[in-house]
N, C-alpha and C positions, 0 to 999 in steps of 0.2 A: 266222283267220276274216275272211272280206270286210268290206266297213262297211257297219252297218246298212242302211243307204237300195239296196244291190245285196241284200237281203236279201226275199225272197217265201215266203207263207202256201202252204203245200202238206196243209194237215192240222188241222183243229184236233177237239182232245182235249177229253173232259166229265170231266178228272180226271188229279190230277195222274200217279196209276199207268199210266192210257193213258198219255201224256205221254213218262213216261220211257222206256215200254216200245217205241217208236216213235223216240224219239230215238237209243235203244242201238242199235237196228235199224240205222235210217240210217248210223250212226256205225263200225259195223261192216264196214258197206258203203262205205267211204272220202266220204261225205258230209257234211262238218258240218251242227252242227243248234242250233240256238236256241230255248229257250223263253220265250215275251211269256206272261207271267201276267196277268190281270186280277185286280188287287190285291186287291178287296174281297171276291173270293171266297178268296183264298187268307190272308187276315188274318182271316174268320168259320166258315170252311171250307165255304162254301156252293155248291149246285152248282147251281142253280135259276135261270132264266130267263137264262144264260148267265153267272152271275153267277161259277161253274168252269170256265169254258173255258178253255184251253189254246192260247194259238197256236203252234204248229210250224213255224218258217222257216227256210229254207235259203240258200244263193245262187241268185242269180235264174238262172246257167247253169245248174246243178246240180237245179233245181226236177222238171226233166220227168222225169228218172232216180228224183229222190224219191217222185215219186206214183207210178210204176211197184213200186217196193220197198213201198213201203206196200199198193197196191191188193191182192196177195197175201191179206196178212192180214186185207185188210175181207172178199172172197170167202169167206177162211175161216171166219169168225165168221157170216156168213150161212148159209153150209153146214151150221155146227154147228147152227145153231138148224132146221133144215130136217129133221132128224135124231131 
C-alpha cells in the first residue's frame, strides 16, 4: 500500500457495510483501499451528522479508476429507487 499522504478520498460511506462492500469492489478490481473511520461514531455506533462516515481512500494515481468502478453502483442504487 502507498504511504498514507500519496493516499486520496474517492468515496465516503454512511456505514461501515457500504464501506466494506465498496472496498471489496475496488480490491477486486486490482485497487487497494483503505478505510479512515471517524472514531466516535464507530466506538457508539452512531451514524448521525457524520458522526458514521466512512472515508474510502485510495492512492492518489489510482483515485480516477476508483471513482469510475464505484460510479457503477451509485447509478445503480438510483435506478433501483426509480423503480
Amino acid at each position: 500500500m502507498a504511504k498514507r499522504k500519496h493516499l486520496v478520498v474517492v468515496h465516503i460511506a454512511q456505514g461501515e457495510l457500504e464501506a466494506s462492500v465498496i472496498k471489496s469492489h475496488l480490491e477486486c478490481e486490482g485497487i487497494p483501499a483503505v478505510l479512515q473511520y471517524e472514531s466516535v461514531g464507530r466506538v457508539f455506533g452512531l451514524t448521525v451528522d457524520g458522526l458514521g462516515e466512512i472515508r474510502i481512500l485510495v492512492p492518489q494515481e489510482l483515485a480516477e479508476r476508483a471513482k469510475e468502478v464505484i460510479k457503477p453502483r451509485e447509478l445503480g442504487e438510483a435506478g433501483d429507487e426509480a423503480m
